[in-house]
C-alpha positions in Angstrom: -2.3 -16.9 -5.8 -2.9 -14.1 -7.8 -2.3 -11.3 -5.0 0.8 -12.7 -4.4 1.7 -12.8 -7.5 0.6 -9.1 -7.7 2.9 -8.2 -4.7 5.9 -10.5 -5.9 5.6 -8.2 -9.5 5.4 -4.8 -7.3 8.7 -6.1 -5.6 10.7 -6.6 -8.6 9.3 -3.3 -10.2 10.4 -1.5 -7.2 13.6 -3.5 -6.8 14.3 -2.7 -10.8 14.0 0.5 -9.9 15.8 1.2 -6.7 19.1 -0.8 -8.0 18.9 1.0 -11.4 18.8 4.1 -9.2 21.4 3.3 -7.5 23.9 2.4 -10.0 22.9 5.5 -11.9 22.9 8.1 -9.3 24.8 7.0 -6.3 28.8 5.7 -5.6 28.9 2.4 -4.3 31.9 2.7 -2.7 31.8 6.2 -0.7 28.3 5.5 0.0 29.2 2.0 1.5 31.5 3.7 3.7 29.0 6.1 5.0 26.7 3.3 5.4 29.3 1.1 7.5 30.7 4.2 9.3 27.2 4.3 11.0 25.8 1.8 13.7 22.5 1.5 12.5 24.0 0.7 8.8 25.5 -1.8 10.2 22.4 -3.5 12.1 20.6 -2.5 8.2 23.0 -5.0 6.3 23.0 -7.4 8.8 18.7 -7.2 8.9 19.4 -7.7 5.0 21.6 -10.7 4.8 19.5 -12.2 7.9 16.6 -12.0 5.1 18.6 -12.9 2.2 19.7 -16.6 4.4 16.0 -17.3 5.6 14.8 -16.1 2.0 17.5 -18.6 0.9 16.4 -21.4 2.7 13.5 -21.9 1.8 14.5 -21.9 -1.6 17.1 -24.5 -0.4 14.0 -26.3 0.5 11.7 -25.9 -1.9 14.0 -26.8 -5.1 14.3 -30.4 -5.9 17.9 -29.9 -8.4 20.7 -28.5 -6.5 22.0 -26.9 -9.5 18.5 -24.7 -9.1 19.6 -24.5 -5.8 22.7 -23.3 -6.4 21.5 -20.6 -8.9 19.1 -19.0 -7.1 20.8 -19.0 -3.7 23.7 -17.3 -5.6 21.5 -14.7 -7.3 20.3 -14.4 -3.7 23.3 -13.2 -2.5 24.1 -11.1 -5.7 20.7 -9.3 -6.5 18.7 -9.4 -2.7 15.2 -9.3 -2.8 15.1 -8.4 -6.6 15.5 -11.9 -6.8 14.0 -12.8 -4.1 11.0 -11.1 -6.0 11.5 -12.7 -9.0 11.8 -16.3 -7.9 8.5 -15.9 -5.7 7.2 -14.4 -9.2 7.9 -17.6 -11.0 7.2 -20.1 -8.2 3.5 -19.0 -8.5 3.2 -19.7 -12.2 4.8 -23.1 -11.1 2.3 -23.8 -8.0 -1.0 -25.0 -8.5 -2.0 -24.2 -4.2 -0.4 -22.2 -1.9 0.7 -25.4 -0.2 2.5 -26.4 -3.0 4.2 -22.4 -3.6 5.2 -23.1 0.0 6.7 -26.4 0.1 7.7 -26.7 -3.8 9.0 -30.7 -4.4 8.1 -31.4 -1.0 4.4 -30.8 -1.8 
């Protein structure tokens, strides 16, 4: 538990970072047109949100309220695999076996 815990911390570090960066440095909007204006942009954001629904269901099946549902599926959709990171992050502190990290209530 403890190396994934390691790698969900790495991914929300990194995450923190590249987003901060982002905002910082770059232009969402002129950028996002570049990035759309080029094929293999578009199979990038697709490759994303393909993660960000599979990443999603799980959550969808591993939280027992739907309001947690809800929540996290939204900050899914909002902040990617930052949280992503961070719910993994928490969901080992709340898991007791790898079984149960996997299958949450259902465990």
């Amino acid at each position: 538990m403890l190396l994934i815990r390691l790698f969900a911390l790495i991914g929300l570090g990194a995450m923190t970072w590249a987003i901060a960066y982002g905002f910082l440095v770059g232009d969402f909007s002129s950028d996002g047109a570049v990035l759309l204006a080029n094929p293999w942009g578009i199979v990038s954001i697709v490759d994303l949100y393909v993660g960000f629904i599979l990443f999603s269901l799980w959550i969808a099946y591993r939280e027992k309220l739907l309001v947690a549902k809800i929540i996290w599926i939204s900050l899914m959709m909002v902040f990617g695999f930052w949280a992503a990171s961070l719910y993994l992050l928490l969901a080992t502190y709340r898991s007791d076996s790898v079984n149960s990290l996997l299958l949450g209530s259902k465990a």
